[in-house]
N, C-alpha and C positions, 0 to 999 in steps of 0.2 A: 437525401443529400445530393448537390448537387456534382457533377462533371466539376464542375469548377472548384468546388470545394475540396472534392476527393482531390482532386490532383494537386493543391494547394496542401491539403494536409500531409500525401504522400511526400511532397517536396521538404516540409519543417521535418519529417520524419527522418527523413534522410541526411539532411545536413546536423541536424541534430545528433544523429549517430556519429557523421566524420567528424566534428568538432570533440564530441568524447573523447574520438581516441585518439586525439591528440595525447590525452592526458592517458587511458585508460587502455591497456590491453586487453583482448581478449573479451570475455562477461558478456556475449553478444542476447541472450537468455535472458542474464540479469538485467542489462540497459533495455531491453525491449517490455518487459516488464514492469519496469519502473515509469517509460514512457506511457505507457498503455493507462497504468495509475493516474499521471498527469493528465492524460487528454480525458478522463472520464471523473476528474474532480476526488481521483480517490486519495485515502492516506495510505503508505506504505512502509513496513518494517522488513530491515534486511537482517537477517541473520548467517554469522559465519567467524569462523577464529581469527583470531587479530592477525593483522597482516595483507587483509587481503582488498585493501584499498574501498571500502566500502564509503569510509567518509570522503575518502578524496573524489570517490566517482559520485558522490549526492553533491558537495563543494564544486565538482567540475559542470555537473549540469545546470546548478546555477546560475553558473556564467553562460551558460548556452538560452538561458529565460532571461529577457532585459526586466528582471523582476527584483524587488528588494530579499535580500539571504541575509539568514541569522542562523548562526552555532550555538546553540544550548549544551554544555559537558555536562551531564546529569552525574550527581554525585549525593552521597546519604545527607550531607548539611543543605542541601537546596531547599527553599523555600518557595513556594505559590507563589509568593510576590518575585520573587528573581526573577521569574519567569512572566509574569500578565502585568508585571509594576507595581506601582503603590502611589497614594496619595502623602505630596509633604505639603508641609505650611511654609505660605511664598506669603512674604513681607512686602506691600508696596512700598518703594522709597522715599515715593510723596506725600501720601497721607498716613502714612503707616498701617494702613489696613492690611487682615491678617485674612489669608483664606487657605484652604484646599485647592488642591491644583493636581491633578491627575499625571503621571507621568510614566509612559508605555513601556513594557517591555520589552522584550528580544520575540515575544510571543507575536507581535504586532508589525510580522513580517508575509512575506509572501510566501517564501519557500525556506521551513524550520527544520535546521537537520537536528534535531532531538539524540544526540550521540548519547550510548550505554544506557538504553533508556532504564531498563530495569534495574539501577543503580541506584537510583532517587525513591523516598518513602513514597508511602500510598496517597500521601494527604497532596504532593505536590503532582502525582501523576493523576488525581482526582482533577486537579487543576488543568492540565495539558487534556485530559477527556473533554472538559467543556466547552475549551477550543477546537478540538478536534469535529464534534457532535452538532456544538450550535454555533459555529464559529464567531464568537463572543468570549471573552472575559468577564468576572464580576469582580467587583473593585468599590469596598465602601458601601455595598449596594446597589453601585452602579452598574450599567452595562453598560457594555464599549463592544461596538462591533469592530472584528476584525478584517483585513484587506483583503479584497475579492481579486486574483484567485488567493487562497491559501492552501495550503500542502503538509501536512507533517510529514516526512520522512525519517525515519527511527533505523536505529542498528543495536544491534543485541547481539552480544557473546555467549552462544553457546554451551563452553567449558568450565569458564570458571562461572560458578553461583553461589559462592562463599562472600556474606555479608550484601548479598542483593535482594530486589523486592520483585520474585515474578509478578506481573503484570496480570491483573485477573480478568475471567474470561471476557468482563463486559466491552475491558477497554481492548482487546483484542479483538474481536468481534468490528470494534470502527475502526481497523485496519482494512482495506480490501484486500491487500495484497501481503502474505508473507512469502517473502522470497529470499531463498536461499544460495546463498555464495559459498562457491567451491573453488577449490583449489585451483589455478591457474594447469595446461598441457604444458611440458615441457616445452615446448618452440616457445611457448608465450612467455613462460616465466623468464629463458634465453633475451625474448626480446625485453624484457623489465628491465634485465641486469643491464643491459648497454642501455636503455633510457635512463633509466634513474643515476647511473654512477658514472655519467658522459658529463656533459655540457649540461644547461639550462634548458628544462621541460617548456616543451611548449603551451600556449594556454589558451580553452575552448574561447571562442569567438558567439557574442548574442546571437540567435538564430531569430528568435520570435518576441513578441511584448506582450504584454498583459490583456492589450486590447483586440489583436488578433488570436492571441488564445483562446480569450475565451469564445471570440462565434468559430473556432472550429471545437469546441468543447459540445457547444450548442450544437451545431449542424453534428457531432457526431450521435448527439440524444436522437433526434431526430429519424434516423435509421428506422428503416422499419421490421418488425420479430413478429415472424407468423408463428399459428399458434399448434405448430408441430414441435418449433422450437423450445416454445413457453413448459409446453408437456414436458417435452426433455428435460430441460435446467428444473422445471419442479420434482420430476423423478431424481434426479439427482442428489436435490437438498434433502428432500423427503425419507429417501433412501437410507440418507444416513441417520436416521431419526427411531432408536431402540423399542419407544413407546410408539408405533404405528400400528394399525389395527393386524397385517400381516408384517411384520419386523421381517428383515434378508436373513438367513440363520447367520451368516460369519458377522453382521452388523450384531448381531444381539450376544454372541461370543466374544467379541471384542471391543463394545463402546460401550462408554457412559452415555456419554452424552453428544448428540448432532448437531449438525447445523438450521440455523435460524432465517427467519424469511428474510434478512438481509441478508445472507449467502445468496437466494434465490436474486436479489438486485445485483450485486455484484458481480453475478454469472451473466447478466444479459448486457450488462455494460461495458463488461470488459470484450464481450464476445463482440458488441455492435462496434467498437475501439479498436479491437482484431481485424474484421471483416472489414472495413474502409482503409484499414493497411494495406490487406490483401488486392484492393482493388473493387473490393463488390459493395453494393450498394443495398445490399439485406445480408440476413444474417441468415449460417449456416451451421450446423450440427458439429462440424468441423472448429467453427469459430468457437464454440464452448467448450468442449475438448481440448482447446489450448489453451484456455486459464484456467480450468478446473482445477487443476494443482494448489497454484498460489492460494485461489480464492476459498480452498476448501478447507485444505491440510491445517490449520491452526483455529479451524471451527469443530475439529473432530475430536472428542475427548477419549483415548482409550480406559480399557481398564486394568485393573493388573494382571489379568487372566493374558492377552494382548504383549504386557510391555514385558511379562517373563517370557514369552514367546519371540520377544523380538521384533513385535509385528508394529509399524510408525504409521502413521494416520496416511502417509502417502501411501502405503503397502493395501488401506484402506478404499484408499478411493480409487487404486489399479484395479481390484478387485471389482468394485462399483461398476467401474466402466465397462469391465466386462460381462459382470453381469445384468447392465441395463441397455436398450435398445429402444430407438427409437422409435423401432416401428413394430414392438413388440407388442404383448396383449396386457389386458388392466392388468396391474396388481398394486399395492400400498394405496390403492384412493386413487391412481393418477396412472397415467395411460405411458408405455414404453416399459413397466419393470417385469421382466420376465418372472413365472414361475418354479421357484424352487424345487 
């Protein structure tokens, strides 16, 4: 990556953030996370209890990407088609010729905020996976590619689960990022109260377009990961994986099931995404360390030995971190996992 690029990227990074918070207080975690997902082409789901501006802050960075935004309310009567379109029969007026005629959905945007996703049946979230995965629709037979860049960005409640569809592990797995919203500090929410029940909110300003996005999306791939690093993020994934030839004792007391060698992509790209924020132009052990969270916690299945315990898949990957090093000796197949 170049001098030029790095510093070009840090600049949208930046102004990207002040134009948020015009609209957004506080979430400085959340927002940097969610950008991290953007510059590295991921999709991301936020979860947290209602109230805590999660649609207005996906709605506000829209307006920060000179890109086309669609609202999806996911709800149990949705249908596939609502969302990817449908074909009707278009009447020519002159000849009366009768055909099919494709007509797009809200899907066939750039950046799709997918609100309550886990509210809509399995059949229509089967639908939003195929977008997500091979960013395409099928329609009649047809494919229809969808607009480069594309994004889903997803928010999920928590608390209530009464009459909802969790999301099964596959379609959560093309998530890169689950990230979680918390409750606003005190000064912050003070400062909520006099923004929202003042005057007229102010509103984020376009920072970047589609077509500068994407060569800094590119120049971020680009990065280069040496292969101390590679070891690391593979001990990491690996780690959390019960069926390995040496399993960790607290992974094998507390998982079903681990993460997948897309966990393993995800980790270097969010870290190479990390690392050109930072300023560096490779990638450091540090850098993986700060998305291990998002990128892991909702690829780690506990079990119920675990969830009577209390113990949450982040309680999990603490654990991990501590017990894995980088510059430690073999264990699990793959170089850094200390012996138990």
């Amino acid at each position: 990556m170049s001098e030029a690029s790095l510093q070009r990227l840090r600049e949208v990074h930046a102004q990207m953030k002040t134009e948020l918070h015009r609209a957004i207080v506080g979430q400085d975690q959340v927002i940097d996370q969610i950008l991290l997902a953007i510059l590295t082409r991921g999709h991301a789901l936020l979860v947290g209890v209602p109230g805590l501006a999660k649609t207005l802050l996906i709605s506000s960075l829209s307006k920060t990407l000179d890109l086309r935004f669609a609202r999806i309310q996911f709800t149990p009567d949705l249908m596939p088609s609502d969302i990817t379109g449908t074909e009707i029969l278009q009447i020519d007026g002159t000849t009366g010729a009768r055909e099919f005629r494709f007509v797009p959905g809200p899907l066939f945007a750039n950046v799709v905020l997918a609100d309550e996703i886990n509210r809509t049946p399995p059949k229509t979230q089967a639908a939003l996976l195929e977008a997500m995965v091979e960013r395409q629709v099928t329609s009649a037979g047809v494919r229809h590619e969808l607009p480069d860049p594309f994004f889903v960005l997803a928010t999920q409640n928590p608390i209530e689960q009464e009459g909802t569809y969790p999301l099964p592990e596959a379609q959560l797995d093309r998530f890169m990022f689950l990230i979680q919203v918390g409750y606003p500090t005190l000064d912050e929410e003070r400062e909520i109260l006099r923004r929202t029940t003042g005057g007229a909110m102010e509103t984020p300003r376009a920072v970047v377009g589609a077509a500068e996005l994407k060569q800094l999306q590119d120049a971020i791939r680009a990065i280069p990961v040496a292969d101390h690093v590679y070891d690391y993020v593979l001990a990491l994934s690996r780690g959390t994986r019960v069926g390995g030839t040496q399993p960790l004792p607290f992974v094998q007391q507390w998982v079903s099931w681990g993460a997948g060698p897309r966990a393993s992509q995800f980790l270097i790209l969010g870290a190479k995404a990390h690392a050109a924020l930072a300023g560096r132009t490779h990638v450091a052990i540090e850098d993986v360390k700060a998305v291990v969270h998002p990128v892991l916690r909702h690829r780690i299945v506990t079990n119920y030995s675990a969830q009577a315990e209390g113990i949450t898949s982040d309680i999990v990957i603490d654990r991990l971190l501590q017990e894995i090093d980088a510059g430690g000796k073999v264990g699990l197949g793959v170089p850094g996992v200390k012996q138990s």
